[in-house]
C-alpha positions as CSV (number, residue, x, y, z in Angstrom):
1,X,-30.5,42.8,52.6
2,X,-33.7,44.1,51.5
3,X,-33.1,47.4,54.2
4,X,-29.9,47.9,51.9
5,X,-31.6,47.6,48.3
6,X,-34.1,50.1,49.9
7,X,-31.3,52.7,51.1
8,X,-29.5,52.3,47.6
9,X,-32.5,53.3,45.7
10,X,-33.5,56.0,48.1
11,X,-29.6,57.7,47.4
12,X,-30.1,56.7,43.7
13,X,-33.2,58.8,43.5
14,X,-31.9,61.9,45.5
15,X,-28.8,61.6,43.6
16,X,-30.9,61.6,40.4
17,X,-32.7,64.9,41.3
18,X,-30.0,66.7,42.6
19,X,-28.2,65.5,39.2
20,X,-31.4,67.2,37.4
21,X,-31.2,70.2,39.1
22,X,-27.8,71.0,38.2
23,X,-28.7,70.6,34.9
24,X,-31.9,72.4,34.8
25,X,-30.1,75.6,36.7
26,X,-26.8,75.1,33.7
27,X,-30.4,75.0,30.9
28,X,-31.8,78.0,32.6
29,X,-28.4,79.9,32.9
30,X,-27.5,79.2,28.5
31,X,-31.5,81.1,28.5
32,X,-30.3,84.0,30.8
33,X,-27.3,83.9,28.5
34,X,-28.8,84.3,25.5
35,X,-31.7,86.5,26.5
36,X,-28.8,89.0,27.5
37,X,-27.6,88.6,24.3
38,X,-31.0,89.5,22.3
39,X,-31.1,92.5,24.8
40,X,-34.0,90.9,26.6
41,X,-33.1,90.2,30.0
42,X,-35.9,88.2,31.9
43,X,-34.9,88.9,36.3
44,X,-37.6,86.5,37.2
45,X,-36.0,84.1,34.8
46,X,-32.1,84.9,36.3
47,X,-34.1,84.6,39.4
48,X,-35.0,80.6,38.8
49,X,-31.2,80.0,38.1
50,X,-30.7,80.9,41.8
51,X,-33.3,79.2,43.3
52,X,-32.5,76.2,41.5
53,X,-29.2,76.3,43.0
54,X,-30.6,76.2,46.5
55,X,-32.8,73.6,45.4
56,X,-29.7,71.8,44.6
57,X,-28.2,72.4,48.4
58,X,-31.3,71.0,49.9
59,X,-30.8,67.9,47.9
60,X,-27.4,67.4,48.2
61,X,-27.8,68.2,51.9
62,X,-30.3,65.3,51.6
63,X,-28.2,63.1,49.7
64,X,-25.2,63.2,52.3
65,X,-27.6,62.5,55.5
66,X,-29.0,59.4,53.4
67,X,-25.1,58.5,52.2
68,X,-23.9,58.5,55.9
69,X,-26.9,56.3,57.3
70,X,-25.9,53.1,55.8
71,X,-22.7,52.4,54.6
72,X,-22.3,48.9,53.6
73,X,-25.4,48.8,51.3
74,X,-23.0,51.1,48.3
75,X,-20.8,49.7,45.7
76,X,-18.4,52.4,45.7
77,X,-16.9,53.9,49.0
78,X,-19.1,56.7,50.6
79,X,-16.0,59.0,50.2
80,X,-16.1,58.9,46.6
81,X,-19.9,59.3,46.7
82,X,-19.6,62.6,48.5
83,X,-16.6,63.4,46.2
84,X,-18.7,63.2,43.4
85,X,-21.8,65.1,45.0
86,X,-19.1,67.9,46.1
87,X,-17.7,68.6,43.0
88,X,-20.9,68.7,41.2
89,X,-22.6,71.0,43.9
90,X,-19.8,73.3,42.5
91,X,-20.7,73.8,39.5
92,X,-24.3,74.8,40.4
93,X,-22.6,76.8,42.8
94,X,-21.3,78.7,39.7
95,X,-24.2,79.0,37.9
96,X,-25.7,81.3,41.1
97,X,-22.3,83.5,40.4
98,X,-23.3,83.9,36.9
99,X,-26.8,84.8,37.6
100,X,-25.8,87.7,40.4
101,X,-23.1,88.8,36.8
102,X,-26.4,89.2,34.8
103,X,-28.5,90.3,37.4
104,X,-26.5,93.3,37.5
105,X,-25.1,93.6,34.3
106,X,-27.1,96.7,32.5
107,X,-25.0,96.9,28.9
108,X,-25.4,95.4,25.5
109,X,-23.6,92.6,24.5
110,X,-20.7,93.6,22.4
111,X,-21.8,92.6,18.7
112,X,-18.9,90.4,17.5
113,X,-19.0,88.3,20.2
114,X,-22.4,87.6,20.6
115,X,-22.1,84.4,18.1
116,X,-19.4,83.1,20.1
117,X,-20.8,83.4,23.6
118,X,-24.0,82.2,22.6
119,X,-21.8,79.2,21.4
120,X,-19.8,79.1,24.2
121,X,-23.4,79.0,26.2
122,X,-24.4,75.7,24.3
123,X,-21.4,73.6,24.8
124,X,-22.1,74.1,28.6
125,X,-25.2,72.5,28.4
126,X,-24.1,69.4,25.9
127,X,-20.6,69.5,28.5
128,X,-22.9,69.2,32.1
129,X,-25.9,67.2,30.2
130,X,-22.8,63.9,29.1
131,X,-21.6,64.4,32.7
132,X,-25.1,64.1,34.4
133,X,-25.4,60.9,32.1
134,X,-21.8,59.6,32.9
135,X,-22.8,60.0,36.3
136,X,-25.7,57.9,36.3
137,X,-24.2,55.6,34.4
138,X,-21.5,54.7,37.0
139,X,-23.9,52.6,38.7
140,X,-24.6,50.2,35.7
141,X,-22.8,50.3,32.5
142,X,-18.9,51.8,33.2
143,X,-18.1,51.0,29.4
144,X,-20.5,53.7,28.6
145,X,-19.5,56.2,31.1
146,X,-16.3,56.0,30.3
147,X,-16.9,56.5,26.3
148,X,-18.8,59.7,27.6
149,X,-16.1,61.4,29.5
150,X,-14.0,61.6,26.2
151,X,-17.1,63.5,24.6
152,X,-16.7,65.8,27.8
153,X,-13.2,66.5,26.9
154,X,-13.9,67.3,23.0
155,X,-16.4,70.0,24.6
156,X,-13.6,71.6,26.9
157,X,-11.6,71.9,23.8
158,X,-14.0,73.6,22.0
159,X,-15.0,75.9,24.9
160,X,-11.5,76.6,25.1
161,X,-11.0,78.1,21.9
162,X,-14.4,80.1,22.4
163,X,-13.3,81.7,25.4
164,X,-10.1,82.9,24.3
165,X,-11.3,83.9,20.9
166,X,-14.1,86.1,23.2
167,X,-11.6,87.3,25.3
168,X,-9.1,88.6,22.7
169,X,-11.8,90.6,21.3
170,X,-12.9,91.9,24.4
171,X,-9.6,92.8,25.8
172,X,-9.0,94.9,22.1
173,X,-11.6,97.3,23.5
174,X,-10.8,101.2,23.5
175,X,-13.1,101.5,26.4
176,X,-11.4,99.5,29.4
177,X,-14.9,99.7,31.1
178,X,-17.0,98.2,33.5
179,X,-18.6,96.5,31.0
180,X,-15.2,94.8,29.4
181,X,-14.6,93.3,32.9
182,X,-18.1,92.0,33.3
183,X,-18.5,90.5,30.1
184,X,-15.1,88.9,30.3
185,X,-16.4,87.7,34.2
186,X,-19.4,86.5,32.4
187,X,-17.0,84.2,29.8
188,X,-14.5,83.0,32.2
189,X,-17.1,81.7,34.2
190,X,-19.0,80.2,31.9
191,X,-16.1,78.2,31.1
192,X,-15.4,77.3,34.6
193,X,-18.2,75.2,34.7
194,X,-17.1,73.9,31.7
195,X,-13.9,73.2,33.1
196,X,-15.1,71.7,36.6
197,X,-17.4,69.2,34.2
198,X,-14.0,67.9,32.6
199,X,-12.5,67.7,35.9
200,X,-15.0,65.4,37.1
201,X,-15.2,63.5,34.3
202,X,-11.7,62.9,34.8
203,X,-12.4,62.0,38.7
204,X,-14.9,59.4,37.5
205,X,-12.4,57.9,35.3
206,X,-10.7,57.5,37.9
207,X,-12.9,55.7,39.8
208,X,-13.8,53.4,36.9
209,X,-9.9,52.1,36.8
210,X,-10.5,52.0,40.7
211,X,-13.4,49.5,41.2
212,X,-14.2,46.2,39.2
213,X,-15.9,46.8,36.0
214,X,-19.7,46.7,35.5
């Protein structure tokens, strides 16, 4: 029993940094953001943003070897564990995407949407940050958890009107441009990981009608 308690605590800790690190890149990524906005991009600083997502596949590499040791010493079935681990793996996948956009992206910011991207930057923190909570919650207080994934979905809706407000500006534009596509790549995607934090927010519900309550 005691060998169990010790694996469970080792993949709560991994899980914990990985958690972190998706985070940290999403914080890093709203900087980027908004340093492209003040016309002060930082490469070094676009730079961290993908090498925290490598970080992130080292743990989560290390999280899966540890989840497939021991079996029987988890509360929910592995399958869902690596569910979870998958899905948020994604969005710090998307977070490298963004980084390569700003990496290259050598224009201004268009001046009346700066306010709303910059907005639309900040939800994606507060949306990832009550998901990395809501995850870590799962192992000891579902109540909670499940209170938090409705503040997730109050976030998508807001992000949703953001991007399309963004998007009908940029798509007024005389000049159908290189820098109209990336700027609209550079939206969309923003909200993608806004959208993949809902959608596993919605998976965890799931999982919290699935297994007795905590």
């Amino acid at each position: 029993m005691k060998l169990f308690k010790e694996k469970k605590n080792e993949l709560l800790e991994v899980g914990k940094e990985f958690q972190d690190e998706v985070l940290k890149g999403v914080q890093l990524l709203n900087e980027c953001i908004r340093d492209c906005i003040a016309n002060k991009c930082d490469i070094e600083k676009i730079k961290s943003v993908i090498l925290s997502e490598h970080i992130g596949d080292r743990l989560k590499d290390k999280y899966i070897e540890i989840l497939y040791k021991d079996k029987r010493a988890l509360p929910f079935l592995v399958e869902d564990r690596y569910r979870i681990i998958k899905y948020l793996d994604v969005i710090s996948d998307t977070t490298e995407d963004i980084a390569y956009i700003l990496k290259i992206y050598s224009f201004d910011i268009y001046d009346d949407i700066e306010e709303d991207l910059a907005k639309l930057g900040n939800v994606m923190v507060e949306c990832v940050k009550e998901l990395v909570d809501m995850v870590g919650l799962m192992e000891t207080d579902f109540k909670t958890s499940y209170e938090k994934s409705f503040i997730v979905e109050g976030h998508k809706r807001v992000a949703r009107e953001l991007k399309y407000k963004i998007l009908e500006k940029l798509y007024q534009k005389d000049d159908k441009s290189l820098k109209v596509y990336l700027t609209s790549k550079l939206c969309i995607k923003t909200f993608d990981i806004i959208t993949r934090a809902e959608e596993i927010s919605d998976f965890l519900r799931s999982l919290i009608v699935k297994y007795p309550s905590k």
